[in-house]
N, C-alpha and C positions, 0 to 999 in steps of 0.2 A: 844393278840387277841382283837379283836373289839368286844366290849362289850354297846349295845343298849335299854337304856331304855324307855318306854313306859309310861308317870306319868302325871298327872293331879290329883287336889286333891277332884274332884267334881267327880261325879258315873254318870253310862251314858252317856259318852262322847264319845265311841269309842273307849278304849286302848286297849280293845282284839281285834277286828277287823284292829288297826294296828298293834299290837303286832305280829296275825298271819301272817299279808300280810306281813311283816317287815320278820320274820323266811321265809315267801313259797318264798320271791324273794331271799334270800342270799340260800336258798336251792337248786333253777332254775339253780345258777352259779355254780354250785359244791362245796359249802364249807360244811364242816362237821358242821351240825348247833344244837345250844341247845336253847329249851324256855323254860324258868321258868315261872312259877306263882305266884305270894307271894299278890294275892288277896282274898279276901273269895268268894268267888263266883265261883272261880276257874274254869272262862270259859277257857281260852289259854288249862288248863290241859284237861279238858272233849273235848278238836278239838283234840286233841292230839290222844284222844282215839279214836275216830273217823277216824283218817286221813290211806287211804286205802295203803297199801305195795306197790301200783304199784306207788304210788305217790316219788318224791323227799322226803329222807328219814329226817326227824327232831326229834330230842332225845327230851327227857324230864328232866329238871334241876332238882334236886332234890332239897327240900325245907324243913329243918327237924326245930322245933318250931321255926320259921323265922328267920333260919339262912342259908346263901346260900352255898351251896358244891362248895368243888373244881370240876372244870371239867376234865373230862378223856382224857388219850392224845389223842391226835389226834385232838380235837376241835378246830374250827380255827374263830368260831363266835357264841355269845350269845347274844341272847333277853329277856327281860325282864319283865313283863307285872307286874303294881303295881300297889297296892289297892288305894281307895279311903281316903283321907283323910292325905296322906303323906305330912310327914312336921317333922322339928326341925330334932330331932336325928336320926330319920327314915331317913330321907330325907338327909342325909349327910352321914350315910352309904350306901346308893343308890351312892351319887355323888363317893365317895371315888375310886367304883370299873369300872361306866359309862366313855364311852370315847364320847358318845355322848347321845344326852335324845331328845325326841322327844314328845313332849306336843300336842294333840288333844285340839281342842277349836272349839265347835261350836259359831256361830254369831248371839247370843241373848244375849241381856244385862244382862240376870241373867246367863246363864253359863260365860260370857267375867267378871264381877265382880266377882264371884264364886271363880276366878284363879286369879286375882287380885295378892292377899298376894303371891302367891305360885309362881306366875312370878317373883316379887323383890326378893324373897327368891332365886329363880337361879340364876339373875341378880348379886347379891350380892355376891353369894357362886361362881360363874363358874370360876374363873379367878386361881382362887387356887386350883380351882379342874380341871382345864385345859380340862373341858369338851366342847364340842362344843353341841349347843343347836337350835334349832327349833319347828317353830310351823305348825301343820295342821290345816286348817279348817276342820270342820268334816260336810258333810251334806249340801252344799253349793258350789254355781256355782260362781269363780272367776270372771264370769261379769258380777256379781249383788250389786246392792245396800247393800246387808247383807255381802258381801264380803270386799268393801270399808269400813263398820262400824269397821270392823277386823283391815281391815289396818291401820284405823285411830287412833284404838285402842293401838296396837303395838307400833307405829313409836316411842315414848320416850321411849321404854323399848330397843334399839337397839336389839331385836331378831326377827331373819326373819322368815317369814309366807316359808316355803320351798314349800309348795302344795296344793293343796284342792281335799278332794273326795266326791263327790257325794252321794247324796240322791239314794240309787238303790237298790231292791233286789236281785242283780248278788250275793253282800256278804251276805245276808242271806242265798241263797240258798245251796252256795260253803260252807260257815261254816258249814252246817247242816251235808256234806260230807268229812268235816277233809279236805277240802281244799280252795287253794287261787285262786288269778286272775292270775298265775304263775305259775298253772299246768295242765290247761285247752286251746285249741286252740284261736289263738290268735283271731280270728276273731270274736269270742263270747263274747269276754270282752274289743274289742278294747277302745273303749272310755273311759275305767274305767284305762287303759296302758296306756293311751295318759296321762290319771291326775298322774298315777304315775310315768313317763317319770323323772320329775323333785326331784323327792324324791328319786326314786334312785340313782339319779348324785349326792345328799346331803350326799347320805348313803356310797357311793362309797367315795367322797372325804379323 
């Protein structure tokens, strides 16, 4: 089963706010879906609590002293959501069981250095962990000047920028309600669908 993790090693990036949009769109398509949490903060787990029964249904991974459960049959897709500061052993029992990772990166010189080590470190690892790998911009408009600093950033790392999402409080509000841009009418959140257009064709592949 496709198994999607969420990882950057810097805090305040945005991995719960993909982590859950990443679960409410595999949820949208009917797949039996599970999110874990294995951060301290344990936002993905507190949307969880949150997120209303009439909504597309997502389980909760279980996470006992940081080790990750098997999942229940039926499961046909897992998310991920991981703490801050992953790296070395941590970060290779992540790759071990990811079939793809998906890295937030907003376009400021100190979070794009911040991820620096933690890029080479997938670069290096992904080939033998047969993981496929991407980057979001977090908080940024694909035809700005902070967007091109991204790109310009990336291009020797050969991993591609998949999408960008926007600066907006549509996901503050929707987290507050245990939900995503994926279970709300389309016409309320189209613009924020239009930037996830292309992260799902990445998610899907």
């Amino acid at each position: 089963m496709p198994v999607v993790v969420i990882a950057n090693p810097k805090g305040g990036v945005g991995k719960s706010t993909l982590s859950t949009n990443v679960a409410g769109y595999f949820a949208s398509q009917g797949h039996a879906v599970m999110l874990g949490d294995v951060d301290r903060q344990q936002s993905s787990a507190l949307w969880l609590k949150l997120r209303p029964p009439t909504a597309p249904p997502i389980s909760s991974w279980d996470i006992s002293a940081g080790q990750i459960a098997r999942p229940p049959g039926g499961t046909t897709h897992m998310v991920l959501d991981t703490p801050a500061g992953l790296h070395g052993k941590r970060l290779k029992e992540v790759l071990k069981i990811a079939h793809k990772i998906l890295v937030p990166l907003q376009p400021s010189i100190f979070d794009i250095y911040a991820t620096c080590m933690f890029l080479d470190e997938l670069v290096a690892s992904r080939h033998s962990a047969k993981v496929d790998i991407g980057l979001i911009g977090m908080r940024v408009d694909g035809r700005t000047i902070a967007a091109d600093k991204l790109h310009e950033f990336v291009k020797g790392s050969g991993l591609p920028v998949v999408g960008y999402v926007r600066d907006t409080q549509n996901y503050v509000h929707l987290a507050a309600r245990g939900l995503t841009l994926f279970d709300i009418a389309r016409g309320r959140v189209e613009k924020d669908l239009q930037q996830w257009q292309p992260i799902c064709e990445w998610l899907d592949r």
